[in-house]
Structure formats: C-alpha cells, structure tokens
N, C-alpha and C positions, 0 to 999 in steps of 0.2 A: 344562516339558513341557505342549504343550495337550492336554487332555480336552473330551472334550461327552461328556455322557449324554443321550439322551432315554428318557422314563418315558412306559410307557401310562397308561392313568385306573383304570379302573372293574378291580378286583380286584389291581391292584398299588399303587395308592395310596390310591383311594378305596373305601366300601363301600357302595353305590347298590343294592344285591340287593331291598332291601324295594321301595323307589319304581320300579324296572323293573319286578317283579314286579306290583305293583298296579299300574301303568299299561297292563300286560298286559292282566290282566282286564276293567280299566275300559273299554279299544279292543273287546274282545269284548263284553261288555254293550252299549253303545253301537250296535253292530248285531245285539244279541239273541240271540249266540251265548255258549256255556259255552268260557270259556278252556280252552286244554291244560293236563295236570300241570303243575303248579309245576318239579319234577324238568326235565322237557324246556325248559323256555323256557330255567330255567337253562343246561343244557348247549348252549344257543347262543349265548349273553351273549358280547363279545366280538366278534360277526360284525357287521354291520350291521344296521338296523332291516328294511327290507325284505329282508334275507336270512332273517334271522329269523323274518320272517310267510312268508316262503314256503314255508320248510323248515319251517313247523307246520301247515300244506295251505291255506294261504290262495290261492284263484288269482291268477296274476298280475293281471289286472286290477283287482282288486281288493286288491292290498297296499299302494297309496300311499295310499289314502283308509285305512287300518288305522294307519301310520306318523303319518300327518297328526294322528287320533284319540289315539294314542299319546303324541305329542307336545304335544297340547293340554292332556293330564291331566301330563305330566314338567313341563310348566313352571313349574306351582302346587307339585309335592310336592319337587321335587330336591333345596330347597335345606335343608328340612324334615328330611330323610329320607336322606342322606348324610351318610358320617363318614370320618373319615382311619382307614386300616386300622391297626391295630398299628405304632408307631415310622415310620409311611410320614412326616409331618410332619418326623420329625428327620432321614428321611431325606433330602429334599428340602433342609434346612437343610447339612445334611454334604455333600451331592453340590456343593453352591453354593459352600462353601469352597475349591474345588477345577477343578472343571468348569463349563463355559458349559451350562444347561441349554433342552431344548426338553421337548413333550408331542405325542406321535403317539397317537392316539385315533380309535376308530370312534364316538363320541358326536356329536354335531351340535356344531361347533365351539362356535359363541357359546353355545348353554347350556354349555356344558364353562368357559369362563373366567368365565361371570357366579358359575358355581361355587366356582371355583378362588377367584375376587377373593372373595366372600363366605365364606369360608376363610382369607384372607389370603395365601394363597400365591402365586397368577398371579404375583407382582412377581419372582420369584425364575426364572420362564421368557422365555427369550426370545422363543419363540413357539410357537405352538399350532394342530397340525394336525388338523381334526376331517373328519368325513364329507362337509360340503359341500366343501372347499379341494382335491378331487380326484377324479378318474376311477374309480381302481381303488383301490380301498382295502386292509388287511392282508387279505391275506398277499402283496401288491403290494408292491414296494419304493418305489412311488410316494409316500406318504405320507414314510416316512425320509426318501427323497431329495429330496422339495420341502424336508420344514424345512431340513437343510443347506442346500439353494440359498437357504432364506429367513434362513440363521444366515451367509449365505458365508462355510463352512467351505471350507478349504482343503487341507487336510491329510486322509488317510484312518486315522491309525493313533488309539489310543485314540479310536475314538468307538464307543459304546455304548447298544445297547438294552436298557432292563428290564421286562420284562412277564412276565402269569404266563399265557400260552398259545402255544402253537406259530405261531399267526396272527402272534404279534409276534416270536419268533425267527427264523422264513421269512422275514418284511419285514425284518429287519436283517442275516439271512443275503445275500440276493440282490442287497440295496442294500450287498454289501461292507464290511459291517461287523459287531462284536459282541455279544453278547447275553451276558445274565445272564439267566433264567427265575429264577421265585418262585411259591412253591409256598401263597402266601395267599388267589390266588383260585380262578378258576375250571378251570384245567389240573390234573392231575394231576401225581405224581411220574412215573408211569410215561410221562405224554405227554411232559412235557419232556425226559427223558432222549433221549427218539430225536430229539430238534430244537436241542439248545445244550448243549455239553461243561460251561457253568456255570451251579448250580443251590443256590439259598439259599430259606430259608425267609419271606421278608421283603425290603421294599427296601431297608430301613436296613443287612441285612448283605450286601444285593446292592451297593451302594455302597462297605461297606467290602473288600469281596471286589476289587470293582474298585481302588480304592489299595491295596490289595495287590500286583493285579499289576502296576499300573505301579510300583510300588515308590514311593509317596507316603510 
C-alpha cells in the first residue's frame, strides 16, 4: 500500500521558539524599536514572516526590510538554537519505514534543509517546500500540492499531513488529503479540534496513529 506523509517544521518536529524569538527582537532593535510581547509573536509562529510583522503593526512598507533584518540574525543562530521536539527524530525514522516522506513549511526553504542536513535528517525527505517555492502559502493548498507534483504522487488515498496548527490542517484539508494535528507546538487542543478529526500529542504518535489506520 503507498503512504506519503508530509511533516511541517517548526512546532511539530523541530523546536526553533528561542532563535525566532530573539531574532524578533534583534529585527526591532535594529530599527530602534521595543519588540512585541514574547506571548504575541508567539501566537503567530507558524504564519509567514511578513504576515507576522504585519499582524505585530509593522506597515506594510516597511515589513520586508523587518523580514530581511530577521533573516540576517536566523542565519547565524538557527542551527545553534533548534532542537528535535520530543520523539519528532524517531518519528521521522518510523514514518520512513513505511511512507515516502516530504516537508511543507512556512520557513524560508534553504535555511529549513541547511537545517534539517545539519540534523541529519533532510536525507530521509524527498523534498522540501518552504516560503519561497510558492505563491500562497498555508493555509493555501498550494504548498501540499506542489510537493506531490514534486514527489509525482499519483494516487490520493493515504497521503498525510502532520502539523500542530490549523494553517496545516486547511492546507491538507483543501489539497484533498489528511491530517493528523499535534498538540507539541504552537496550536492548541482546542484549535485543532475544529480543523482535523485526528489529534496526538507528538509526531512520533501522529505516525503511529497513521499505521493504524491503514492497518500497517
């Protein structure tokens, strides 16, 4: 039976919270302003970069030169300052037994796999969608459905998104396929509930939830 899983990054496998966070600051110092609570940036982790400074009152004119700034301070601390969340490692390991894997992420792609590679893992994905490789990003289906067309997948049944926030359930719901939500990053219980019937504490049991139901 073919399976694909694809895994979002930041809150379902990896844990990036500290180096987002200070690179937050950093892009506001930088232009002499006092970053937003900690709390708020958080709860838009997840979105894109320029969504992110927007929706913290940055004007649009001025959010790509913030992104830019952002991006110059993430490239020094990323690799520093990320770690595989809880069991997400053996998840990845298990999911690969089994299913052809990709990575749908609103990270900026190539920092996302110099990541992953300095991790060890990238070897284990077939491919990897980050913020520049599309238009519309989650909660777009656009992101899901390039990696298929870059996986030429052929088949729609067992293929599977795991992320822990509704942006990644929506992009796997519209792009005609399923989700598993996880409750180790940034989503809540309560959010996921109203965005994907399946809901694990972790990727490691989001994976084995999935051979379950295919009956693996």
């Amino acid at each position: 039976m073919k399976t694909t899983i694809l895994f979002d990054l930041d809150g379902t496998l990896l844990d990036s919270t500290d180096a987002i966070l200070l690179c937050f600051e950093d892009s506001y110092d930088d232009f002499g302003l006092k970053a937003p609570e900690k709390e708020k940036i958080k709860s838009l982790i997840g979105h894109p970069l320029d969504y992110m400074y927007e929706h913290l009152g940055i004007e649009k004119d001025r959010v790509w030169d913030f992104v830019d700034r952002y991006k110059f301070h993430y490239r020094k601390r990323s690799k520093s300052m990320t770690y595989f969340l809880p069991e997400a490692e053996e998840a990845i390991i298990e999911a690969a037994s089994f299913a052809r894997l990709g990575v749908v992420t609103t990270k900026t792609g190539s920092y996302s796999k110099a990541l992953l590679e300095h991790m060890g893992v990238m070897k284990y994905f077939e491919v990897l969608i980050g913020r520049e490789d599309v238009i519309n990003p989650k909660p777009h289906p656009e992101p899901v459905l390039k990696a298929l067309h870059q996986m030429n997948i052929d088949y729609k049944d067992n293929i599977w998104m795991i992320g822990d926030t509704c942006l990644d359930m929506v992009s796997a719901k519209d792009a005609g396929i399923k989700s598993v939500g996880v409750t180790c990053g940034y989503g809540t219980l309560k959010q996921l509930q109203k965005c994907t019937e399946f809901i694990e504490n972790d990727s490691k049991n989001a994976v084995l939830q999935i051979k379950q139901i295919i009956k693996l």
